[in-house]
LOVOVEX-922425 format. One line per 5 residues: number of its first residue (from 1); their letters; for each residue x, y, z of N, C-alpha, C. Coordinates in pm, whole numbers, plus 50000, padded with zeros to 5 digits. Example, Ala and Ser with C-alpha at 12.3 -4.5 7.8 and 13.67 -1.06 7.14 Angstrom:
2
1) as) 51319 49431 50780 51230 49550 50780 51320 49670 50780  51285 49775 50708 51367 49894 50714 51290 50003 50787
END
This chain:
95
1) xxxxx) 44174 54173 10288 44233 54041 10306 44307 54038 10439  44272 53937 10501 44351 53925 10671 44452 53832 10643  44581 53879 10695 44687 53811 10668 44684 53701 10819  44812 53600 10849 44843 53510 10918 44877 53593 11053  44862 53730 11092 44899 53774 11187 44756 53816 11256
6) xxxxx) 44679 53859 11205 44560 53914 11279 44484 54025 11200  44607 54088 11082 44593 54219 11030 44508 54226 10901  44445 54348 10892 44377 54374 10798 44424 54436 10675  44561 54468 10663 44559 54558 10548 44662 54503 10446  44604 54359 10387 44635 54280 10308 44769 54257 10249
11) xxxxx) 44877 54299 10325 45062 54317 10288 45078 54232 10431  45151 54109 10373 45222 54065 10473 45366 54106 10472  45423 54134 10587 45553 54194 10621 45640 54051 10677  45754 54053 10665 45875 53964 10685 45893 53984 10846  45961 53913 10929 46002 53922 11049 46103 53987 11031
16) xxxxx) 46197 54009 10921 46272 54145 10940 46264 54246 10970  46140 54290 10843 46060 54439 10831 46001 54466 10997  45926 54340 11032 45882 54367 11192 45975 54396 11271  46083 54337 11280 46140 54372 11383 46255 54517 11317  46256 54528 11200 46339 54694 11189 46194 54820 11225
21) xxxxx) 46084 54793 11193 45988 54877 11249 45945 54884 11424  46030 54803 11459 45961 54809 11577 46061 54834 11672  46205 54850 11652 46308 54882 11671 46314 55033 11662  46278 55103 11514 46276 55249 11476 46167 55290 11541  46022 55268 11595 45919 55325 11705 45928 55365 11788
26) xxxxx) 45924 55467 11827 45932 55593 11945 45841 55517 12037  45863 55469 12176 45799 55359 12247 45681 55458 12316  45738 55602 12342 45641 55669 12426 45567 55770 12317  45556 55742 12229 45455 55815 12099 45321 55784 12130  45213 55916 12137 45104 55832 12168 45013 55796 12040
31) xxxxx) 44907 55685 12100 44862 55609 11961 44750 55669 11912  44739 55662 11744 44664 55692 11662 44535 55664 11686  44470 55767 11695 44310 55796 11724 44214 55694 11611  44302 55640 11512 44253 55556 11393 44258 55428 11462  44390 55410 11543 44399 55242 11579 44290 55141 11578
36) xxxxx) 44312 55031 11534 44226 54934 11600 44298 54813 11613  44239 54822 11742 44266 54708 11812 44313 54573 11760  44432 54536 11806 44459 54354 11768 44370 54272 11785  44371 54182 11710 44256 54073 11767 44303 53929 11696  44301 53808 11806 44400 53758 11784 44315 53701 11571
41) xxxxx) 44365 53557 11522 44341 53505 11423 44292 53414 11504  44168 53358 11342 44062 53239 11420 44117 53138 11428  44061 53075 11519 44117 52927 11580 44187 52994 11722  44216 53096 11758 44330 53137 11853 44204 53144 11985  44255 53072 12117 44199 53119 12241 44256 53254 12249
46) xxxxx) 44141 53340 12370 44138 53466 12372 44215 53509 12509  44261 53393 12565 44351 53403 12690 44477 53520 12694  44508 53568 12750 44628 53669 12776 44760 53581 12711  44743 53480 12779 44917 53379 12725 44881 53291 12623  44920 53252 12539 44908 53175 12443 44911 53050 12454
51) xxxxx) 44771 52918 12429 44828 52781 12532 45021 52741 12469  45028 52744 12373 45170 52645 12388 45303 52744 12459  45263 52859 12522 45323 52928 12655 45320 52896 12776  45213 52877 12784 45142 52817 12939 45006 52766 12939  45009 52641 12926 44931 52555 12848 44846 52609 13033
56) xxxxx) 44688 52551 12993 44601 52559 13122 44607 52428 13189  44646 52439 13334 44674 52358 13434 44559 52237 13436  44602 52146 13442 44501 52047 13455 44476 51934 13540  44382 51920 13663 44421 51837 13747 44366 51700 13756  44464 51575 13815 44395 51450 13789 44315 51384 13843
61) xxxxx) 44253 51324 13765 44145 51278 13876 44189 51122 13893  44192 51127 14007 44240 50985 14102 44118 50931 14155  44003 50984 14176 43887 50933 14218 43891 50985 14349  43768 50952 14428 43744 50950 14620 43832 50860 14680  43959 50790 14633 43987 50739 14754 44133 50778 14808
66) xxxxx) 44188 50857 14745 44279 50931 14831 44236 51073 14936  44102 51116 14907 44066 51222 14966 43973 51165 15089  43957 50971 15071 43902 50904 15220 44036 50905 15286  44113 50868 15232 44254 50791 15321 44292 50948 15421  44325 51068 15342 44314 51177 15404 44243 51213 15484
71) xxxxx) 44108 51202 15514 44011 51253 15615 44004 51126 15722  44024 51026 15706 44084 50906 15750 44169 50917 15858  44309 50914 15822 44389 51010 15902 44393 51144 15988  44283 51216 15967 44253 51368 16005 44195 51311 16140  44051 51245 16101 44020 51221 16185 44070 51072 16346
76) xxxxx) 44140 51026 16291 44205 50894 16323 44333 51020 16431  44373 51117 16397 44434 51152 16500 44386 51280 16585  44266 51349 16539 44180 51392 16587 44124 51298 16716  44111 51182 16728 44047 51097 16810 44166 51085 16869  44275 51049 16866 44404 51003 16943 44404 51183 17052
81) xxxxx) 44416 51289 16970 44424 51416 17044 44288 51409 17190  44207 51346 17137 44073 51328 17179 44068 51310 17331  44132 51185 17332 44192 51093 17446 44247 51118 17528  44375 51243 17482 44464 51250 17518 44555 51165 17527  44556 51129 17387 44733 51035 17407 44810 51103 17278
86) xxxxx) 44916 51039 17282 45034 51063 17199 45064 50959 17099  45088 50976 17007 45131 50891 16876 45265 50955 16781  45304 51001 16878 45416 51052 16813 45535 51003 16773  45557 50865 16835 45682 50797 16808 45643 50666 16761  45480 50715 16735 45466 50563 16627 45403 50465 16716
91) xxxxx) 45414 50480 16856 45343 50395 16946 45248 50454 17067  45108 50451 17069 45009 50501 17126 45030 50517 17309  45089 50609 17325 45105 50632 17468 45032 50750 17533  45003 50711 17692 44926 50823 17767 44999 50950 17752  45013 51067 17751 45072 51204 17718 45123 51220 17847
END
């Protein structure tokens, strides 16, 4: 029977019991040649962090027209450099 933690050996333990066993564990003991491996419970992503830890980043989509207005500008002073003028104070002068 798999309990709500991941585990196989059908005794669910209290968050007391967990945390007085894991408190009394010799941290540098090495591990039992029997071990097996955690694995999370179903339904669980297999990610390192858990999503409601660090949920996965998600970016918005605004569409193509802030990434025209940007290249827009790139190039709009690309052409001013072009010339050789200056736009630096907001008004188009010879350099």
């Amino acid at each position: 029977m798999e309990d709500d933690r991941g585990g196989s050996s059908g005794v669910l333990i209290s968050d007391e019991e967990l945390e007085a066993m894991a408190l009394a564990a010799d941290p540098k003991a090495p591990l039992d040649p029997d071990a097996v491996p955690w694995t999370p419970a179903a339904g669980l992503s297999p990610e390192l962090l858990p999503d409601w830890y660090m949920p996965t980043p998600r970016t918005a989509r605004f569409g193509s027209w802030p990434g025209a207005v940007v290249a827009l500008l790139i190039v709009g002073f690309l052409v001013v450099d072009a010339f050789g003028l200056c736009i630096t104070s907001g008004f188009l002068s010879v350099a």
